[in-house]
N, C-alpha and C positions, 0 to 999 in steps of 0.2 A: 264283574261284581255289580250287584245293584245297588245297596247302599256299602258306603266304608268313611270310614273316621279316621282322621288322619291328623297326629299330632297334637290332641286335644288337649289344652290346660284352662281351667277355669276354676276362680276365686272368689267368691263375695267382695264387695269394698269392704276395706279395712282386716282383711284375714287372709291366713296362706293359702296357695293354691290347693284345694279339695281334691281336681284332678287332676293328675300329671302323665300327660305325654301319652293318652289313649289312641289306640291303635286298633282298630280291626277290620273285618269288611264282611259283608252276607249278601248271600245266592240268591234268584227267586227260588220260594218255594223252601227256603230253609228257616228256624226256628231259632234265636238267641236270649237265653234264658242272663238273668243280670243278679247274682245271689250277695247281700252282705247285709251286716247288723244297721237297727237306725244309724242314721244320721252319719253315714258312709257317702252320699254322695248320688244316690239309685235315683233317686226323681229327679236331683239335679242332671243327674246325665243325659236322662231321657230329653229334657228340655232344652240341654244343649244341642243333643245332636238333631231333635225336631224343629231349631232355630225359635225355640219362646225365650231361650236365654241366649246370646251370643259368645261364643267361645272367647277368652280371651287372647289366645294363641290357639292355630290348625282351625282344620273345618269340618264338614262331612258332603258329601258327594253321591248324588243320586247320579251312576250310571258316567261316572266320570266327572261330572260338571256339579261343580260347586250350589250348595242348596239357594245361596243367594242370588245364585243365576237363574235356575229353574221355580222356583219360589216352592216356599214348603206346602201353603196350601192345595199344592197342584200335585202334589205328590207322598205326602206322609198321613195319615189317619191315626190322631193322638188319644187313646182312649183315656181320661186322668184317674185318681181311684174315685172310686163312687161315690157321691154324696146324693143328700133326699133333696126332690125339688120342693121349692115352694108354688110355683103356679102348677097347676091343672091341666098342661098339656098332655092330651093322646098321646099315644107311644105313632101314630100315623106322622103327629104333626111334629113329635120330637124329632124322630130320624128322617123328617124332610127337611130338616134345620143342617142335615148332613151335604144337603145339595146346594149350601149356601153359594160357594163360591161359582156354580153356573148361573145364579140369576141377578138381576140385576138390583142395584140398591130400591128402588119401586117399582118395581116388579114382584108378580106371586107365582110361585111355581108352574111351569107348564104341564101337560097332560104326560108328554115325555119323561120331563123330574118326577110326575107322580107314581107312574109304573115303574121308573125305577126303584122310589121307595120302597111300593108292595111288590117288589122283587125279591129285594134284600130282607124283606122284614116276614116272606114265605121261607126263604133261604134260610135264615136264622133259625127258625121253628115258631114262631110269635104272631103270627096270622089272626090266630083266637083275641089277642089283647089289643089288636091294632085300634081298635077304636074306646080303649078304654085309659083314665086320666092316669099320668104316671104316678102321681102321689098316691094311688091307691096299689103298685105293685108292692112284690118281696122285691128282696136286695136282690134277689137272682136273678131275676125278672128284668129289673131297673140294670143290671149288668150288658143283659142279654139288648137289651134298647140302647144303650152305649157303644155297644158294638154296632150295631148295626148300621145308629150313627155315621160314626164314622168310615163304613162299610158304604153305604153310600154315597160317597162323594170319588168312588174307583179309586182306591191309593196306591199305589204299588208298594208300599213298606208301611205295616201296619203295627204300632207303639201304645205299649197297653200295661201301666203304672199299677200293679198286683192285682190283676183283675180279679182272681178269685180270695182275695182277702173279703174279712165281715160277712162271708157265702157257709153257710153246712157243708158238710166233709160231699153228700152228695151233688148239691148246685158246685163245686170247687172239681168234682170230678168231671161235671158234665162242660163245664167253661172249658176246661183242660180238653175235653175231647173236638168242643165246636173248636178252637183254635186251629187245631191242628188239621182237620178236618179244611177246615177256609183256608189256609196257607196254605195246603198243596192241593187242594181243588183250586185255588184261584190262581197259582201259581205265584203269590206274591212273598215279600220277604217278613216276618215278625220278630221285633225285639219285645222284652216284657221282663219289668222286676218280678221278683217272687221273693219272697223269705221260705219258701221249701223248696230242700235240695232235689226231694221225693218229686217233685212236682215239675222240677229241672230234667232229671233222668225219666221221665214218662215222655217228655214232649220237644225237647231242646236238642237240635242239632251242634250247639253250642253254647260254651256255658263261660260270663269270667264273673269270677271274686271279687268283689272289691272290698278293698280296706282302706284302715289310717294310713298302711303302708305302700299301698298302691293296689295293681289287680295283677291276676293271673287269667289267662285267658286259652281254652283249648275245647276239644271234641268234649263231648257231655260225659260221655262214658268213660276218658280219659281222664278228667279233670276233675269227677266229684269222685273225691277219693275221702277215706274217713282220715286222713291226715290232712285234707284241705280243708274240711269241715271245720275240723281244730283248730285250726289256726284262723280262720275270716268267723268264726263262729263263737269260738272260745268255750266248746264243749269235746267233751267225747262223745265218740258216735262208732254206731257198727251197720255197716250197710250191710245188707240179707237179700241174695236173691231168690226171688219166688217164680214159678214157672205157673203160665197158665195159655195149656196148651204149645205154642209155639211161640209166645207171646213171654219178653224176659222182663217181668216185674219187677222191681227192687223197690224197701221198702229200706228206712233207716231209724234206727234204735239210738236215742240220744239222751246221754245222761249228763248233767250239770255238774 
């Protein structure tokens, strides 16, 4: 396994523990979708297991060996959700900000860290905007420079807090498509909150629930069922599959 989480409990001071006793592990090259209503616990998780917050009990493990062994910077690429910059940085100079940790505190990127960046930032599809200020992208755009971010600094487990929230239903598609696209070209592993389920079953090798009551956690197509919905949702729902081609769509009908 390449990352796994083992026994996870964590609490704000002065409140009951949020998470209790998480449990799981991911493959290279696999996809773990994180589904529950606000203030369930989705961002805090993610920053537990990427060490910005420390567990208060268990840990997580890149590759066996505990993150505070191996250090997270060397190995997790944390995408947070998107906000707007206020300075003027190129989308160049923003995801050379990704190679921090190869250079040195006065020192400026070498020629080496630079073709990296315009590696990653061709990879992406973002080539055209490389040299233009991020305060003047769309949200989609400014998505796509966050990834890439992150993408540059080589992470083996890449952690991405509702990337396609505040995006049109089409930039929400196309995020969904580079994701999955970069985890099994790069062969590395991806966790990512979402609040759609729809958005779970397109791209998620695995999916858990979280609630007030705890989570569930199983195969995507196993686990988003419209009785799980209900219950971590607090809707009815009819999930519909749609074919297109050989390709198994599902789409879900949700009524309050």
């Amino acid at each position: 396994m390449l990352i796994e989480v083992r026994n996870g409990f964590f609490g704000y001071p002065g409140q009951d523990m949020i998470l209790k006793d998480i449990n799981f592990s991911l493959k290279q090259g696999e996809i773990m979708a994180i589904l529950g209503q606000n203030g369930t616990g989705k961002t805090t998780m993610l920053k537990c297991l990427t060490g910005i917050l420390k567990w208060k009990k268990g840990q997580t493990l890149i590759n066996g060996k505990s993150l505070d062994s191996v250090g997270r910077l060397n190995e997790i690429g944390y995408v947070p959700q998107a906000h707007k910059l206020s300075f003027p940085y190129t989308v160049r100079e923003m995801v050379a900000m990704g190679r921090a940790r190869y250079i040195g505190p006065f020192s400026v990127p070498s020629k080496e860290d630079m073709e990296k960046v315009d590696e990653v930032i061709k990879s992406i599809g973002i080539e055209h905007l490389k040299n233009i200020p991020c305060t003047n992208l769309s949200g989609g755009q400014l998505q796509l420079v966050y990834i890439a971010r992150a993408l540059a600094a080589d992470p083996k487990v890449l952690v991405l807090d509702e990337p396609e929230s505040h995006l049109d239903f089409k930039n929400q598609l196309m995020i969904l498509k580079l994701i999955k696209r970069l985890v099994k070209g790069k062969n590395i592993s991806c966790i990512m909150n979402t609040h759609y389920p729809e958005h779970a079953l397109r791209i998620s090798d695995k999916t858990m629930f979280l609630g007030s009551k705890g989570y569930i956690l199983g195969k995507s197509r196993e686990v988003i069922t419209e009785e799980n919905i209900g219950e971590y949702f607090d809707i009815h729902a009819k999930i519909v599959s749609i074919k297109n081609g050989n390709e198994d769509l599902s789409t879900i009908i949700a009524f309050c």
